[in-house]
C-alpha positions as CSV (number, residue, x, y, z in Angstrom):
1,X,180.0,-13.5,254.9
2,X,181.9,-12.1,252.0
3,X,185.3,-13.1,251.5
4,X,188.1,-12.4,248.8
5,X,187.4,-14.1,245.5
6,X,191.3,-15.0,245.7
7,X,191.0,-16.7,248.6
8,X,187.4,-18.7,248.9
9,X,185.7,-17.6,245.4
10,X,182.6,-16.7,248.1
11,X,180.6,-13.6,247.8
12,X,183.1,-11.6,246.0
13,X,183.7,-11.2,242.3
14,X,187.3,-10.0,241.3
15,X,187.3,-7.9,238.7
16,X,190.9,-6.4,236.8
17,X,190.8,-3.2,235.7
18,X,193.4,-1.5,232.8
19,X,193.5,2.6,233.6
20,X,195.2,5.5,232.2
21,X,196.1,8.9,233.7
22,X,197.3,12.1,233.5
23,X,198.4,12.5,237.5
24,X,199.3,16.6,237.5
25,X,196.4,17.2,239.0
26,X,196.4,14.0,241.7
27,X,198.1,13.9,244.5
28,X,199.4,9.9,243.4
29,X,197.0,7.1,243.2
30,X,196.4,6.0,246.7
31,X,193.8,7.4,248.7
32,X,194.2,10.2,250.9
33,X,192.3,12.5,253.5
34,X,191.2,15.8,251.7
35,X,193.4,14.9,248.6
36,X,192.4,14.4,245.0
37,X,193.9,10.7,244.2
38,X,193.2,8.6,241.1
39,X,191.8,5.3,243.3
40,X,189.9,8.1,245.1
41,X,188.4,9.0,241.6
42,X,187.8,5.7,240.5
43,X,186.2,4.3,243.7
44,X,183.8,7.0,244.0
45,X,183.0,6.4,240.4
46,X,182.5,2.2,241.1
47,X,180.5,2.5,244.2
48,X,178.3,5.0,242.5
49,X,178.0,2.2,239.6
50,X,177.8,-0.9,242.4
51,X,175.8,1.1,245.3
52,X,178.5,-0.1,247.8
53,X,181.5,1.1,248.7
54,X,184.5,-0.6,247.0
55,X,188.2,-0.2,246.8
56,X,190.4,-0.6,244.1
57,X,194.0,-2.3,244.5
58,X,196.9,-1.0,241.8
59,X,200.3,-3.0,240.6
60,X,201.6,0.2,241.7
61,X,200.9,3.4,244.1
62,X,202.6,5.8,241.7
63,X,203.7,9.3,243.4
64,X,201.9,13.0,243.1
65,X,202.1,14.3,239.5
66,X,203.3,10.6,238.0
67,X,201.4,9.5,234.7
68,X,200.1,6.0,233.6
69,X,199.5,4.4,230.8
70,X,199.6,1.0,231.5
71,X,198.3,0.8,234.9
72,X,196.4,-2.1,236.7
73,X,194.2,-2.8,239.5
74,X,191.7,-5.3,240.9
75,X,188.4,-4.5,242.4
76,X,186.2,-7.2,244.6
77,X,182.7,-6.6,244.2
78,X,179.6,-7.9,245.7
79,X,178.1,-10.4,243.8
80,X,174.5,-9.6,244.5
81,X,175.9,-6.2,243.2
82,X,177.4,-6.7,240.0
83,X,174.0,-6.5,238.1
84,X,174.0,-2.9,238.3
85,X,177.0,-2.9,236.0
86,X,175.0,-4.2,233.1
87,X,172.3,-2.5,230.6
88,X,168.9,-3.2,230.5
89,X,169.5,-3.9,226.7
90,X,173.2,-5.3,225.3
91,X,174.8,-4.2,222.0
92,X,175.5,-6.8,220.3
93,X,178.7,-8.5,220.2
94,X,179.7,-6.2,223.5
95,X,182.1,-7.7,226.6
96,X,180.4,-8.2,229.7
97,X,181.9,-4.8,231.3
98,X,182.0,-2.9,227.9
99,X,179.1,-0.7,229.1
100,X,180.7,-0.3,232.3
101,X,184.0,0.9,230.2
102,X,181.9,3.5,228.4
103,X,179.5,4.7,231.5
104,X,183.0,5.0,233.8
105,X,183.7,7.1,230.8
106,X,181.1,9.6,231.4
107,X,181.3,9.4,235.0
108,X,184.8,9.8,235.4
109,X,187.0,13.2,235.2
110,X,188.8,13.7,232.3
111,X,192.3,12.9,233.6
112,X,191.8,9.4,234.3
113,X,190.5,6.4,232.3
114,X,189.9,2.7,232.6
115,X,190.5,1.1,229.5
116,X,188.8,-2.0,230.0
117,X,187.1,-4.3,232.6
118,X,186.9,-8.0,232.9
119,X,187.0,-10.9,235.5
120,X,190.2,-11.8,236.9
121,X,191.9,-14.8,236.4
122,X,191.8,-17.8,239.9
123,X,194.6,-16.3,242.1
124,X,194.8,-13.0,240.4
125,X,196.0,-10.2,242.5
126,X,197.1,-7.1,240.7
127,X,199.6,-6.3,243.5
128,X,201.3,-9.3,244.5
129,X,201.0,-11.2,241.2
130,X,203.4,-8.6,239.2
131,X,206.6,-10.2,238.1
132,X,207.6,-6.8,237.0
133,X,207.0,-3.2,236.4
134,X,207.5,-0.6,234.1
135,X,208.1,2.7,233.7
136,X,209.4,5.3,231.1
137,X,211.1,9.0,232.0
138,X,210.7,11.5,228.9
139,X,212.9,14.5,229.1
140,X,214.0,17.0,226.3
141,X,216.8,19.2,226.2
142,X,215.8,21.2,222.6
143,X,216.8,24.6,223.7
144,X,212.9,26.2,223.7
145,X,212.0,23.9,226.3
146,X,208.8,21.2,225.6
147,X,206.6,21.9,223.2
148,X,203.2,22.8,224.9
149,X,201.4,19.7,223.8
150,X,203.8,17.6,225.8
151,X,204.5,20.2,228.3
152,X,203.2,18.1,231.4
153,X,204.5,14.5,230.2
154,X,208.2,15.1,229.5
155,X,210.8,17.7,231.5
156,X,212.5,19.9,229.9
157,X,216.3,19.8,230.6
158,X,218.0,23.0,230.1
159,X,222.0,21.8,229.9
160,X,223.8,19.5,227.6
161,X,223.7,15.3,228.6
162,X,225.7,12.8,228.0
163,X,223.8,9.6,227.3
164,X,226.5,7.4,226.8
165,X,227.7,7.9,230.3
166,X,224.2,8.0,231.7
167,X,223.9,4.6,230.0
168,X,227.6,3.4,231.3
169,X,226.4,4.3,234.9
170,X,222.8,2.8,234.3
171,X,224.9,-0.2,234.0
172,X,226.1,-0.8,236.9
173,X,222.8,-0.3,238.9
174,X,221.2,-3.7,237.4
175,X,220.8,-6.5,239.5
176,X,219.7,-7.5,242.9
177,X,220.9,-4.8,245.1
178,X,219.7,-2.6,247.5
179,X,219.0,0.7,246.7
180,X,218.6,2.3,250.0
181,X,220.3,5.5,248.4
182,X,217.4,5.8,245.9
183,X,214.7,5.1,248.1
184,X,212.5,7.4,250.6
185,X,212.3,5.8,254.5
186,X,209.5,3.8,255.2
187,X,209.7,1.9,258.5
188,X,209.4,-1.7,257.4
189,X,210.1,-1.5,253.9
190,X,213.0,-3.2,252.4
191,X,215.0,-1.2,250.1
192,X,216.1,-4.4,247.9
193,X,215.2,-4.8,244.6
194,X,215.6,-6.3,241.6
195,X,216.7,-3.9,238.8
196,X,216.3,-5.8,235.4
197,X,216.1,-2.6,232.6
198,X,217.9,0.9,233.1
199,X,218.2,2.4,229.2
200,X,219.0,6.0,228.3
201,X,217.9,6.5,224.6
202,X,218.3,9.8,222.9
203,X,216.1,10.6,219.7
204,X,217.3,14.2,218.4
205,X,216.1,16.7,221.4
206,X,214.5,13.8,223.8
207,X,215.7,11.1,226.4
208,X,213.9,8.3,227.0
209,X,214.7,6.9,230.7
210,X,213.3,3.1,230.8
211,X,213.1,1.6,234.0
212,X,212.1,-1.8,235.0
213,X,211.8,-4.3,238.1
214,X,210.5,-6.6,240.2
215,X,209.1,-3.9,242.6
216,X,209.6,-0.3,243.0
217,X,210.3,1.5,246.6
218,X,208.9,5.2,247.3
219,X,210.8,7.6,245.1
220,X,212.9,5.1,243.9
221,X,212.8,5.7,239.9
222,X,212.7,9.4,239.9
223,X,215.8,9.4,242.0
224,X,217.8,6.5,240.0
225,X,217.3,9.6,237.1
226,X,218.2,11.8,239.4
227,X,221.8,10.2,239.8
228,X,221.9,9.8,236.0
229,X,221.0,12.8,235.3
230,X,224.1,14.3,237.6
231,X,226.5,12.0,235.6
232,X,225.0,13.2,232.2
233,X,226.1,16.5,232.6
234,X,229.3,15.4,234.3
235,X,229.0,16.9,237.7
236,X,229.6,13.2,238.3
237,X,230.7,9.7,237.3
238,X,229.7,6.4,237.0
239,X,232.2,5.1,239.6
240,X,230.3,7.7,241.7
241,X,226.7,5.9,240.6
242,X,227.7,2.4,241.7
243,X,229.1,3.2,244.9
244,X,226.0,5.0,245.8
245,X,224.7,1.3,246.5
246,X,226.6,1.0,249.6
247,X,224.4,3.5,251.2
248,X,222.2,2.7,254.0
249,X,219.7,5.4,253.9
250,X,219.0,8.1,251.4
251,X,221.1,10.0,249.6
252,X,221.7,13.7,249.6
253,X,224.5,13.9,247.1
254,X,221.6,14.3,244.0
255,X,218.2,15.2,243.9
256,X,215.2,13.2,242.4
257,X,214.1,13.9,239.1
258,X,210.5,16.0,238.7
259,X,207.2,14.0,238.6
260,X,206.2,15.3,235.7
261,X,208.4,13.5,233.0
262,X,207.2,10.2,234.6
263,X,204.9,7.6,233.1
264,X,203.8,4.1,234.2
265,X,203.9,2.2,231.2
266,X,203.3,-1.6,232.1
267,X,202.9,-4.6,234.5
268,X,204.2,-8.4,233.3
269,X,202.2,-11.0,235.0
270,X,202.4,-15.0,235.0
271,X,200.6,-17.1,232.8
272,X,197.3,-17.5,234.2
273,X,197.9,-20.7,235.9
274,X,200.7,-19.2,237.5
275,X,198.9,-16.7,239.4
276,X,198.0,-18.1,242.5
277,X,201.7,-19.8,243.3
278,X,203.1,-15.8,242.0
279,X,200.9,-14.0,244.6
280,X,201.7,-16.6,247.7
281,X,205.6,-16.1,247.0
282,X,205.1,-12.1,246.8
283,X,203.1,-12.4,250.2
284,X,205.9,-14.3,251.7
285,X,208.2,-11.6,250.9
286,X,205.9,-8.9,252.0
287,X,205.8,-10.7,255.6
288,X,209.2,-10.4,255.8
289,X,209.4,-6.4,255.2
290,X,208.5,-6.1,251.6
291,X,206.7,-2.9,250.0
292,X,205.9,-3.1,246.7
């Protein structure tokens, strides 16, 4: 019987795969009935390739209309299947999936990419392994707007912001808290969580939003620039910010910030031989009420 490469190393073989997308057009990346989904994309595409159905596991279930450039997910694959990812004939000096990365290529729709294949590491879960993720919010206030090249990857902003209080009020978010005031109800799902990075940068006309953490709840990131973005143009203050993290549910004092602006730009995991020890820890959590 096949069982997880992660767990027995029998019958499976775990692959990591590095993906890219432009999400406008996807209602997020986890699959849904009757929706349009980046894993929904990608699956298709890899049991089309593998001749058995297959699912693919991301670091993170980013929302409808949220970008990625630095996404990651693991696939387990039959072993008596992976054959039909290689060529009959090998270019030389070519990776063992590097034909896969090109055929995915043709096969897949133009608003998602994976960047490259290979075998996972012993213990490697793309989920639960994750130290941290990260994510970047682009917005521009230039008075036109967004220029149409980056019209779906950055919101524009149409009134003055002060970064320097965005950045004060960023401040006193970081930490082990619990953000239940940023986060969308899930029953189950803890609302704590480890904010390590919350930077406002302004170049000229744009605002860079960088946002990192151990794990991310539903709608958490667009509404942490949601709150910032009320205390940028001064309709509130910082004070205001850090008291929000004595709420126990949602908030309705702000709203989140649009999708489109989003972009999932990374994923830190363990050295290698860490892996295994990193993925029993984030199970242990998850047992206890954890979403990632």
């Amino acid at each position: 019987m096949n069982e997880p490469v992660i767990d027995s190393g029998g019958g499976l073989v775990r692959l990591r795969l590095d993906i890219a997308y432009e999400g406008t057009d996807f209602a997020g990346w986890a699959t849904q009935a009757g929706q349009r989904t980046v894993a929904g994309a990608i699956d298709d595409a890899l049991g089309t390739v593998f001749r058995t159905p297959v699912l693919t596991r991301a670091a993170g279930r980013t929302d409808s209309g949220v970008h990625a450039t630095g996404q990651v997910a693991h696939v387990d694959v039959p072993a008596a299947a992976l054959p039909h990812a290689y060529p009959r004939t090998r270019r030389v000096g070519d990776e063992e999936f590097g034909p896969l990365v090109r055929r995915l290529g043709r096969m897949l729709p133009e608003d998602v990419r994976v960047l490259q294949i290979g075998r996972a590491a012993p213990g490697f879960d793309a989920r639960f392994s994750a130290l941290r993720r990260h994510y970047v919010y682009r917005l521009s206030t230039a008075p036109f707007g967004v220029i149409p090249q980056d019209a779906r990857f950055v919101t524009a902003w149409p009134r003055p912001l002060d970064v320097d209080a965005m950045s004060a009020a960023a401040r006193g978010l970081l930490g082990l808290r619990d953000f239940a005031a940023f986060c969308r109800h899930r029953d189950g799902a803890t609302t704590i969580r480890d904010l390590q990075r919350l930077d406002c940068v302004r170049t000229d006309d744009r605002v860079a939003i960088h946002v990192s953490a151990d794990a991310f709840c539903w709608n958490m990131v667009r509404s942490l620039v949601g709150a910032l973005l009320a205390v940028g143009e001064h309709r509130r203050d910082a004070a205001w910010c850090a008291a929000l993290l004595t709420a126990t549910q949602r908030s309705s004092d702000f709203a989140a910030a649009p999708a489109r602006g989003l972009t999932f730009v990374g994923v830190d995991y363990p050295p290698d031989e860490e892996l295994a020890a990193r993925t029993v820890v984030t199970r242990d959590m998850r047992s206890a009420g954890e979403t990632l």
